[in-house]
N, C-alpha and C positions, 0 to 999 in steps of 0.2 A: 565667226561671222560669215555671212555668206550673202549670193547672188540677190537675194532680195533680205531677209532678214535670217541669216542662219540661224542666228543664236536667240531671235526674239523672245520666242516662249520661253527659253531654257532660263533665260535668267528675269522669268519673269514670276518664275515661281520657286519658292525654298529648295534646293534640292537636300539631298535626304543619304542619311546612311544606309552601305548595303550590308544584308543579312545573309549569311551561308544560305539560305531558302533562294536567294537571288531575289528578294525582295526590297524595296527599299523603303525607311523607316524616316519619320521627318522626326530630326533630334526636339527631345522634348526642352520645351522651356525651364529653368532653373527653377527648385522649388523657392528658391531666397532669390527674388528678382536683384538684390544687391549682389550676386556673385559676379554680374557681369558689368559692376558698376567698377570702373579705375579709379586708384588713389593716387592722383600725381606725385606728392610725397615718395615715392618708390621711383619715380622713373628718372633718368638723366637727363642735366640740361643742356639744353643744346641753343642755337641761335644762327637763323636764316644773316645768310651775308651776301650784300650787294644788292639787293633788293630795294632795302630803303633807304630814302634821303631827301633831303628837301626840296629838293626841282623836281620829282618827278610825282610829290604827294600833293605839290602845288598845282602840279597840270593831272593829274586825276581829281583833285578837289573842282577844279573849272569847269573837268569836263562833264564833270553827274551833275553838275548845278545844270546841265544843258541839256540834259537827257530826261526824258519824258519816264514813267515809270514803265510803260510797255519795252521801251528799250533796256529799262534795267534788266526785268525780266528774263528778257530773250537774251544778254549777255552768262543767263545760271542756266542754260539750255543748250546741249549739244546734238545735232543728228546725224544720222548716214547718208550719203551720198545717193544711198540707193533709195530713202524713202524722200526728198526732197528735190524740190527744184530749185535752182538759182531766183527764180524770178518771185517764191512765193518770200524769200528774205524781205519784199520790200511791204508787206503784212505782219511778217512774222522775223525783226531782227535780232534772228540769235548771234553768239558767242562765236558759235564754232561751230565748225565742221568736221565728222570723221569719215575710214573709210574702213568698213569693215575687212576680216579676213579675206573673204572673199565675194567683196562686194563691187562690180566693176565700175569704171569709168563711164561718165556721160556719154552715151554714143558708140560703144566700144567693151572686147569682153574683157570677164578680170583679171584675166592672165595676157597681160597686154605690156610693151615699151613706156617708155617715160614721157613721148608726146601726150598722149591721152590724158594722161594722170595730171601732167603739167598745164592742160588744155581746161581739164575737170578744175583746176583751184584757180583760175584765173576766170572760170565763166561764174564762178559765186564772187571771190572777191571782188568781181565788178559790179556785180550789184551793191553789195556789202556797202564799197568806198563813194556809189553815188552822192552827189549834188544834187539835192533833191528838198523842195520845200520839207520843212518838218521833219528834217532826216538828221539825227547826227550822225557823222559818219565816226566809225567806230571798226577796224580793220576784224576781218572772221583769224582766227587763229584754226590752224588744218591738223590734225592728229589724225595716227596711222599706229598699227603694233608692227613697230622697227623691233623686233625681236632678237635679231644676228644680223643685222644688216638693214638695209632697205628691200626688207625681205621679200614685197609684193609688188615688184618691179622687174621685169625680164631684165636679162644684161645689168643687173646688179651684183655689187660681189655679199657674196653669203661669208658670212664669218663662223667659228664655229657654236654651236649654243653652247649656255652657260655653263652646262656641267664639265665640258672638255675644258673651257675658259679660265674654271674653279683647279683642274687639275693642273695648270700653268704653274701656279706662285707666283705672278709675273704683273703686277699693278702699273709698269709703264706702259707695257705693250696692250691691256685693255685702254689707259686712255687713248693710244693710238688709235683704237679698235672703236673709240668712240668720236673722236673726229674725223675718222674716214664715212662713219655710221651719219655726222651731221652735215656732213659735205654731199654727200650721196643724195641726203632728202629735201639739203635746199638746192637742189640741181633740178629736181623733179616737182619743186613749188610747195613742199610741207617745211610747216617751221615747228611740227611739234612732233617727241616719241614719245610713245607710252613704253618707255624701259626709262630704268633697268629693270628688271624682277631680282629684290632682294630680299626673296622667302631666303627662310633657312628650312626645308624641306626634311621631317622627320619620319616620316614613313614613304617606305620609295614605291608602293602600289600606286599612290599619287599621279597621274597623268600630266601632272605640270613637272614632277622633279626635276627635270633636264632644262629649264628654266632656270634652277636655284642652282647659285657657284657651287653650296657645299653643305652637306649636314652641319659644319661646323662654323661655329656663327660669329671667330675670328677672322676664318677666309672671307665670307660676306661682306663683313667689316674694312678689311681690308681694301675691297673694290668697288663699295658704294660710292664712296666720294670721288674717286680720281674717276670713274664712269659718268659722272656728272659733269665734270670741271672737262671730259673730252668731249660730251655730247654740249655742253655750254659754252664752255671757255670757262676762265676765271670770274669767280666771281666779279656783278660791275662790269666785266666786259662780255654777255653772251650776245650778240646782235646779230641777224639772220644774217644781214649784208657782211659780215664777216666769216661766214659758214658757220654758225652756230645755230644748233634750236633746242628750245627748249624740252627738259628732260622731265621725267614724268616716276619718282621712285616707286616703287611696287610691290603689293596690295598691302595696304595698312588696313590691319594686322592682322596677322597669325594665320594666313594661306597655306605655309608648310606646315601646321598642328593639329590638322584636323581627325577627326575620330576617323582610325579605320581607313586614314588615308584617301578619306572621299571628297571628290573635288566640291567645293562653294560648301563643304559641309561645316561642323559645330567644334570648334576650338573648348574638348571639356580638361582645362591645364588650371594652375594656380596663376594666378597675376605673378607673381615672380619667374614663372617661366615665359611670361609675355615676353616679360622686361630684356632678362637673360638671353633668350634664345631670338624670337621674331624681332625683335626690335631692333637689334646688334646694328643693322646698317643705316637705320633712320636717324640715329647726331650725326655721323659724318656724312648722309648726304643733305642733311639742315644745312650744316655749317658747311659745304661748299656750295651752296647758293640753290639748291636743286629748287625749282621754280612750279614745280607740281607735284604731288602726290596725290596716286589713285587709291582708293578706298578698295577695302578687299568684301569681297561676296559673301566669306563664311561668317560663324559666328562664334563668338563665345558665352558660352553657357546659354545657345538660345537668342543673346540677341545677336541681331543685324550689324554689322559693322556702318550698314551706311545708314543705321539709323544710333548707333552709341555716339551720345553728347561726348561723356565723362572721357572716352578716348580719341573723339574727331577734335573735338575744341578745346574739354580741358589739361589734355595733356599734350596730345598733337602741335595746337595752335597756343595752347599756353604755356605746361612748363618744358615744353620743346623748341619754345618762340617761334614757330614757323609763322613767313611772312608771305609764301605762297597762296597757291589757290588750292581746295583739293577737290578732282574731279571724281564722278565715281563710275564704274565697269558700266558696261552695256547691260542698263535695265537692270542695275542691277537694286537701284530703289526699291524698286517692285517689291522684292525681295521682305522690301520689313514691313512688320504686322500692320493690318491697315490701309496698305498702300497695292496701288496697279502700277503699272508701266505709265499714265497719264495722270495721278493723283498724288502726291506723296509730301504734305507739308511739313510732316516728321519730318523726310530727310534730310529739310536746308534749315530745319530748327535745331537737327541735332549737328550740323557744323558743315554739311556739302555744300560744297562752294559753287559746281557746276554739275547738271546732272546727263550724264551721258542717256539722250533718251532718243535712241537711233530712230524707230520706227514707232515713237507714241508723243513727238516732241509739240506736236500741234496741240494735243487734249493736253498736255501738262501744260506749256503757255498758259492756255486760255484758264485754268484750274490754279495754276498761281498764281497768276492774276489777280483772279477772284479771292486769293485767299488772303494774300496782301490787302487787297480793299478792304478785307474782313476782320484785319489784326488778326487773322490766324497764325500768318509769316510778320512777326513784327518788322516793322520798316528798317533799322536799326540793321537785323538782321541780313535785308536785302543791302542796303548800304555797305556792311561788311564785305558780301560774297562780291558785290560788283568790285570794290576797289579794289580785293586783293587781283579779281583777272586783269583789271585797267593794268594795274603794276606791272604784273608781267607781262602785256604785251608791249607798254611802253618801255619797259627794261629789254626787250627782245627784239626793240626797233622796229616794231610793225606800224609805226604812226608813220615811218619813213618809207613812203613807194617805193624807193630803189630794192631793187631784188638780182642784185650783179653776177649772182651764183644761177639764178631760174635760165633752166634751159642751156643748159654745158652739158650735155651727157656725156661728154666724154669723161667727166668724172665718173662718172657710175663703170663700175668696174674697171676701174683704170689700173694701170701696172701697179702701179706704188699703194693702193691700196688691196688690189692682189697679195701684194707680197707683205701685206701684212697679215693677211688671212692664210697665207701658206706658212707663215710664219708660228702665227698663232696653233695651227694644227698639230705641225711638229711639235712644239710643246706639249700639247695637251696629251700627246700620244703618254699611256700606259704600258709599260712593260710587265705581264703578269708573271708569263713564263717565257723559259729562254733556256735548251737541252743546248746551246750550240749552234742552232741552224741559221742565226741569224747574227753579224749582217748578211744579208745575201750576195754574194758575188754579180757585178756587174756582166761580168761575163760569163754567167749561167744562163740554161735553158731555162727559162722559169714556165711553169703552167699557173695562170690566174682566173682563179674557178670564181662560182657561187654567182646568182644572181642579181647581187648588189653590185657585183666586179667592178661594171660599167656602168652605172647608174646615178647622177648626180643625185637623182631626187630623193633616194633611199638615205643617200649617205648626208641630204642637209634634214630630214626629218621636215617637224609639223612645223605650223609657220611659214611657208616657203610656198609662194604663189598663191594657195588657199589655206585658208584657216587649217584645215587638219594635215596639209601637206600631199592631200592624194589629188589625180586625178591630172599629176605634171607627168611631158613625155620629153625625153632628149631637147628635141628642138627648141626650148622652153630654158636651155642654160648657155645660151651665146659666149663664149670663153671663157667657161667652167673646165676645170677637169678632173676626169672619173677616177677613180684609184686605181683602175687597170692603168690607162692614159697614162697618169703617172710613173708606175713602173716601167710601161713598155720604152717612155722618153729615157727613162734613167739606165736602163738596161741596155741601151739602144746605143747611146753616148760611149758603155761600158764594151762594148763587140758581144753582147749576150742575147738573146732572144727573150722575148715575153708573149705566149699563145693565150689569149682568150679563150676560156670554155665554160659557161655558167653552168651547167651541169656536172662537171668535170672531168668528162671524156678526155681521152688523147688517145693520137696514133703512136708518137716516139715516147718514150718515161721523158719525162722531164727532171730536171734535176732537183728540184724541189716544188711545191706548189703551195701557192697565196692565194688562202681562200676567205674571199668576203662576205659576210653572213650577217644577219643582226634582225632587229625588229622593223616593222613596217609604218611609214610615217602615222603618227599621230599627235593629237594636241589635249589640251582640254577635253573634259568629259570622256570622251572615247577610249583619252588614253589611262585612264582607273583599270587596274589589274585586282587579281584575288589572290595571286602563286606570282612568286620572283622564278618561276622556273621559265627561262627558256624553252618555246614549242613545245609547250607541256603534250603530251599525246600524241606526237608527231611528229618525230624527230628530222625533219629532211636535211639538214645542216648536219647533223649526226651522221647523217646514212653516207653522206657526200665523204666526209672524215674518215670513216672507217674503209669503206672504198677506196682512195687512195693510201691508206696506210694498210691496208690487205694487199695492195701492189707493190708496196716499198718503196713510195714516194713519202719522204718527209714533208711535213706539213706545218705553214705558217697558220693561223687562224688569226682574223683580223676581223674585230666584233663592231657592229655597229650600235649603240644602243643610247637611250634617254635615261638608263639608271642602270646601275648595279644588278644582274640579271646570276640566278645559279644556275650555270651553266657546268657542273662540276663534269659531266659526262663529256661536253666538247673541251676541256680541258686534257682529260685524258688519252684524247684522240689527236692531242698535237701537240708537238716538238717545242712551237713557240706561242704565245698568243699574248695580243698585243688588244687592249682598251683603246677603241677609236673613237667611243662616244659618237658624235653627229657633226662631223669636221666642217659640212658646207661645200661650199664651192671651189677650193681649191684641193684636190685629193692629191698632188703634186706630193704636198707637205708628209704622205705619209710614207712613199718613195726616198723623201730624202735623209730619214732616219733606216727605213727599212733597209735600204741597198747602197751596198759600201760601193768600195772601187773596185776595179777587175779582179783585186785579189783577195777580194774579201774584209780590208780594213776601211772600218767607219769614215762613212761622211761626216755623221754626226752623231750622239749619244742618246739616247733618252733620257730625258729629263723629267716627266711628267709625271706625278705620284698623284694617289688615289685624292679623291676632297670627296667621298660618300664610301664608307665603308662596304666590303664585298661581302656577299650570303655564303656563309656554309651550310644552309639550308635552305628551302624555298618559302620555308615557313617563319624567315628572320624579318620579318617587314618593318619593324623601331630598330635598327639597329645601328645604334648611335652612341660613338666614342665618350666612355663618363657614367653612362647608363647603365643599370643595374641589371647583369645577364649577358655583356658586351663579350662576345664569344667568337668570331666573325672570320673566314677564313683569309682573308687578306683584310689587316685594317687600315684606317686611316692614315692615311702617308704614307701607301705603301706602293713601291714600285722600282723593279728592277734595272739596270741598265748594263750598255758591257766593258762598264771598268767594272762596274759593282754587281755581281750575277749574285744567282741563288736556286736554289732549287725546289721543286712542288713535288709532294710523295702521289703517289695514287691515290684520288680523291674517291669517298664514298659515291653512288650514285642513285641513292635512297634520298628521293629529295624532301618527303617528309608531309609533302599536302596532297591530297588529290588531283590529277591532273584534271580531270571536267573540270574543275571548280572555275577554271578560267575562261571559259566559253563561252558568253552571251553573247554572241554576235555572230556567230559563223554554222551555217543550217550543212550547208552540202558544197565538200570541196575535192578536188583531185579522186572525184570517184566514191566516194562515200559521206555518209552524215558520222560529223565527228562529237563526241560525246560531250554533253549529257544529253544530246537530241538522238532521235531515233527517229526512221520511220513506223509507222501505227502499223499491226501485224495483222488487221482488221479487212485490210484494202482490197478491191480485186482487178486492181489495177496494176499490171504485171513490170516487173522490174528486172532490165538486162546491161549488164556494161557497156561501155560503148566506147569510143576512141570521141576527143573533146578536140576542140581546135590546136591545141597546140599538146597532149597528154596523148598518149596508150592508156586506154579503160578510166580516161579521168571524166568521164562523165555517167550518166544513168537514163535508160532508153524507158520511156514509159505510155505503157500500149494500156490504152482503155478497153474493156471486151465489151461485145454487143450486147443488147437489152438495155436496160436500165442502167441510169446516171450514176457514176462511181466516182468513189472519193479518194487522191493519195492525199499522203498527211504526215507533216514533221512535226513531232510534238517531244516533250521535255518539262524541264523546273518549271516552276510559275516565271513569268520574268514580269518584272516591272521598268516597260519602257515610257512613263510618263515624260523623264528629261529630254530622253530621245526624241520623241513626239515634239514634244515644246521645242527641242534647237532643229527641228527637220530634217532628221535621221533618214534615209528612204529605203527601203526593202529593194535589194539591188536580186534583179534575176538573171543570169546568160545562160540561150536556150539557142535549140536550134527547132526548129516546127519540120516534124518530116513526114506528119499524116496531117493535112489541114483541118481544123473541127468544120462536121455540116451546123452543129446546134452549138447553144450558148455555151462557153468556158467560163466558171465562178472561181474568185481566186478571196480566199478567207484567212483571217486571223481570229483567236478565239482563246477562250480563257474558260472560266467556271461559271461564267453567267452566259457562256454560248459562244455561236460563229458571229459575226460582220461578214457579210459578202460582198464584194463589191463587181461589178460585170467585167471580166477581162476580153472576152469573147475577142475583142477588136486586136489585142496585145498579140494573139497568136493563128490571125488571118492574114494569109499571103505569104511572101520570101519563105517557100518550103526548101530546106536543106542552107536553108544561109544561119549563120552564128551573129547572134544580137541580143545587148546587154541593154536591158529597161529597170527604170526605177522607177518605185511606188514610193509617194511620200507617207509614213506611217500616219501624219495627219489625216489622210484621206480616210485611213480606217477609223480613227476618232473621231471625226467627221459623220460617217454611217452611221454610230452607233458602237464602238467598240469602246469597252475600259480599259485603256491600254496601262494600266497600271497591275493589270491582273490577264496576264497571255501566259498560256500554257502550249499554244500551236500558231508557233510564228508562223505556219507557211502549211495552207492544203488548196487543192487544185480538185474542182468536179465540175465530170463531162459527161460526154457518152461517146460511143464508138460513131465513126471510124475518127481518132484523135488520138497518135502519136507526135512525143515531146520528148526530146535528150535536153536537161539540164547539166550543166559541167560546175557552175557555181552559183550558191543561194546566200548572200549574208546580208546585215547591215552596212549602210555605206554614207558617208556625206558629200559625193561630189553628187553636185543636181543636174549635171547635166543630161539630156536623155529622158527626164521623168516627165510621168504622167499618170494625171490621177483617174483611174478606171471609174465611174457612176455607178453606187448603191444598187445592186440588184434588190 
């Protein structure tokens, strides 16, 4: 979710499976429209607890005897902070309020402190609780994706995501992990999460996997409920004025099942593996009172989830008993057949209780409205969805002004809930391999390499200040600490030194080196892979490994990642390597297993075994414990420690896919276009290395010749950026201008039905020899004229002389800062 609406378009339209071609395919509808019909008869029963009872069905019966139908309405309506004003509630009284990924506060930007935020839900709820003729008042309920934390909140503590969580075994210390989680958001004025996410995640290309505890749909199980009963309380007692808010289980159903591992795509499984596998955590979090479930994007067999009756109502709400409300994803109505982002009477006929409708919440009002008058939404219906929200906000004490927790921040990030997030890390930590090197002696020289060394942002992933996790700096993690941080504290304590060097340079050998390496933040959609191969193509983590073990420095490798990655080649370039998954905010935690005491014996042991089985190939992407072909180089449960060692032979390093295959997104980096892009061999627009801001030859010097207007041009696969387009992807460029253009600069995308041009001219007049990163939003191009569903030449540039340009880096991107949309030549 973003600055104004990230995700609008994206989930306003079906997304679709991709194709080896790099194309994407919208799954087709079932040819037996019953395949995607449920038989309750098959499912377990369960039963919502603490919900209902008689005093509180007697003051929601009062209260809708009082309430006008406009108000009903507006109570099955949810929006963004960014598309609404406080002031137009008293028009238009919705339900709720959210605040997207990265959608900022009233007045303020969205990587901002908890005043703002706290400022933002008290300038709506004052409208909201008006005394006002013809008003009932009726309190806004505030939802936020608390994913690991109060995770869009400076100076909050980051926990670590779920898949590290999953590798615990440890169901006290998440509910821990969830009332530090609800204490944090009633500090900052939210009384609702949208977690936990209890996918069971079966194919790990998936960009959400690192959300899901575990392929196995036991562990799931095991932490659905006590993650509720910490973000709630016990059943009967969740009230905000207590530090509780209410929890939000997630995506019903089948989010981890999709074909091909593509995200909002088509669940095509048998109903008994609904049952079996996605379902596993939804009775235990019924029956510990979980007070909301969100509806999931994909589909099975074709239909919509937020539009399936047979699984919203009659299995969900019937032989499930849930006595909740259930809300559905951003726009994600839209989604089923029929319906817009502002239209959808399918999806409160088929069982939604409230419709998350960020930026289209005005046309739906007014359009349900209408439809209700019409018996299109029979009343009956509207009746249902309103009382189950009345329930839970008067179960969640929002009838009650006191708000005793709003405005403490000194909870947000406070010691004690530090130390549960450093706590939680250590656990999670993975032991794959272990020659010996480790623990490490406190009083050794250690060198701590890689990139991510010092990096909070790398190491908490997506989620973390913006929706996709990018575009956070240092300053932005106020008593966070980095995994170098950590070591150099712990080593420091020990009489040992710890030198920083993200590259891995040294003047003295060190006695060993801890190198931290991993993937780069991502969420949703973006984060859809095609290869489990780590830096397929380009190996720079590799080159760092082999470097230091060509000097005879032994080597830690400490991985960062969102899922099980075959990395089999940095395996065999290091002594130890340890699963860190996306720790968070406190990197402390992974120091206090790493590095013993001055003589090398343990602080502490590993503990943490595998919950998503390892690749011994890159082409293992279902590889799930039970399944027919489970072949897997490290399986589930697996994880070493140093009472209990083991050894790894030399791994193949034939990863088995093609390494392009994983590339849509990345045109021209560290000095060249990385494949399956090329530049056009057509051009005569001359091309010379060049030294980038911060690289030797990492960028490309590009001199137009005189005469006539000339074209360069990266071109490749077909690609199909339509989701990208819809969630406002932007074509991110850093350039330096070192000859100014006299005449017009056109800058194009283009497919098989032609160019779109649109006039850059302005993008690269003035600051000649200065380095500056601009984003185009790919809409601009769909905007001109382009089918951005059908691009073969993400990226061409024509001039004429005298106009010299060094680029260093060309890709897709989601932070919007900096953009702007060039006018249609």
């Amino acid at each position: 979710m973003n600055v104004t609406k990230l995700r609008a378009g994206l989930l306003a339209t079906a997304l679709v499976a991709m194709t080896p071609a790099f194309a994407q395919t919208a799954p087709a509808p079932a040819a037996d429209p019953s395949a995607s019909v449920a038989h309750p008869a098959l499912w377990p029963a369960a039963k919502s607890q603490g919900l209902v009872d008689a005093k509180t069905e007697a003051f929601v019966t009062d209260l809708m005897k009082r309430m006008t139908l406009e108000e009903k309405i507006g109570q099955m309506i949810q929006a963004d902070v960014g598309s609404i004003k406080p002031e137009e509630l008293r028009r238009y009284p919705l339900g709720s309020i959210l605040v997207g990924g990265s959608t900022p506060p009233i007045g303020a930007p969205d990587r901002t402190g908890p005043t703002a935020w706290l400022n933002t839900a008290n300038a709506f709820g004052a409208v909201a609780n008006e005394k006002r003729s013809g008003h009932t008042v009726i309190p806004l309920m505030f939802g936020i994706d608390a994913v690991h934390g109060n995770n869009n909140v400076i100076g909050a503590t980051l926990f670590p995501h779920n898949i590290g969580l999953g590798a615990m075994r440890d169901p006290a210390l998440i509910r821990k992990i969830g009332q530090a989680t609800a204490v944090e958001l009633a500090a900052t004025g939210w009384d609702w999460a949208f977690g936990p996410t209890i996918a069971v995640p079966q194919d790990d290309r998936w960009g959400r996997a690192y959300e899901g505890y575990s392929e196995d749909p036991s562990i799931v199980r095991s932490y659905a409920g006590v993650m509720i009963e910490g973000l709630q309380g016990k059943p009967g007692s969740s009230r905000i004025q207590d530090g509780h808010v209410a929890a939000s289980a997630k995506h019903f159903l089948g989010d981890g099942g999709t074909k091909d591992g593509v995200d909002q795509g088509d669940d095509q499984i048998p109903e008994s593996e609904l049952v079996a596998i996605h379902n596993a955590g939804y009775p235990a979090a019924i029956n510990a009172g979980t007070m909301t479930i969100m509806a999931s994007y994909n589909s099975w067999y074709g239909q919509k989830m937020h539009g399936n009756k047979s699984l919203l109502t009659d299995v969900l709400k019937g032989k499930m008993g849930f006595d909740g409300f259930v809300i559905g994803d951003w726009n994600g109505h839209a989604q089923v057949a029929g319906c817009t982002k502002d239209n959808c009477a399918q999806t409160f006929n088929a069982g939604l209780d409230m419709a998350m409708a960020p930026d289209g919440w005005k046309g739906l009002f007014d359009n349900t409205l209408a439809q209700v008058k019409a018996g299109t939404i029979p009343m009956a219906r509207v009746d249902d969805a309103v009382r189950r929200i009345l329930r839970v906000k008067a179960k969640l004490g929002l009838f009650d002004p006191a708000r005793p927790l709003a405005g403490k921040f000194d909870l947000l990030g406070s010691p004690d809930h530090r130390a549960i997030a450093r706590e939680a890390v250590a656990k999670s930590l993975v032991l794959l391999k272990n020659t010996g090197v480790l623990p490490l002696k406190a009083s050794a020289n250690i060198l701590v390499a890689g990139s991510a060394a010092d990096d909070v942002a790398t190491q908490s992933g997506g989620w973390t200040l913006s929706w996709q996790g990018d575009g956070n700096t240092p300053d932005m993690f106020p008593g966070a600490t980095s995994i170098y941080a950590g070591i150099a504290n712990a080593v420091k304590a020990g009489g040992g030194t710890a030198t920083l060097s993200a590259d891995g340079s040294f003047t003295k050998k060190p006695d060993v080196a801890v190198v931290v390496f991993g993937e780069q933040p991502y969420a949703e959609m973006r984060g859809d892979i095609r290869t489990l191969e780590f830096q397929p193509g380009d190996k720079e983590a590799l080159a760092m490994l082999k470097g230091l073990k060509a000097k005879g420095v032994p080597v830690v490798s400490v991985f960062l990642s969102g899922r099980p990655l075959w990395v089999n080649p940095e395996l065999n370039q290091s002594d130890a390597f340890v699963a860190a998954w996306l720790p968070g905010s406190e990197g402390a935690g992974i120091a206090d297993v790493l590095v013993g005491d001055a003589t090398g014996k343990p602080r502490r042991d590993f503990t943490g075994t595998l919950s998503f089985s390892w690749p011994k190939t890159a082409g293992q992407f279902t590889l799930n414990k039970g399944k027919t072909g489970y072949d897997p180089l490290f399986p589930l449960g697996y994880g070493l420690s140093y009472a209990k060692g083991g050894t790894v032979p030399t791994l193949g390093e034939v990863s088995g896919v093609d390494a392009s295959l994983a590339n849509t997104s990345l045109f021209f980096s560290r000095g060249k276009v990385p494949a399956p892009f090329a530049f056009a061999t057509d051009s005569k627009v001359t091309r010379a290395p060049v030294d980038s801001a911060t690289t030797q030859e990492g960028a490309v010097k590009l001199t137009w010749p005189a005469g006539a207007a000339s074209t360069v041009r990266i071109g490749g696969p077909l690609l199909d950026l339509g989701r990208e387009t819809n969630a406002e992807v932007l074509l991110q460029i850093t350039y330096r201008v070192d000859t100014a253009p006299t005449g017009k600069v056109a800058m194009a995308m283009a497919g098989p039905g032609g160019a779109t041009t649109l006039d850059a001219t302005s993008l690269f007049a003035g600051d000649v020899g200065k380095w500056k990163t601009v984003r185009v939003p790919l809409k601009c191009f769909r905007e001109a004229g382009l089918d951005v569903t059908k691009v073969n030449s993400p990226f061409a540039l024509t001039a004429s002389a005298p106009f010299t340009l060094s680029v260093s880096d060309l890709r897709l991107a989601t932070d919007p800062s900096g953009q702007v949309c060039p006018p249609k030549m």
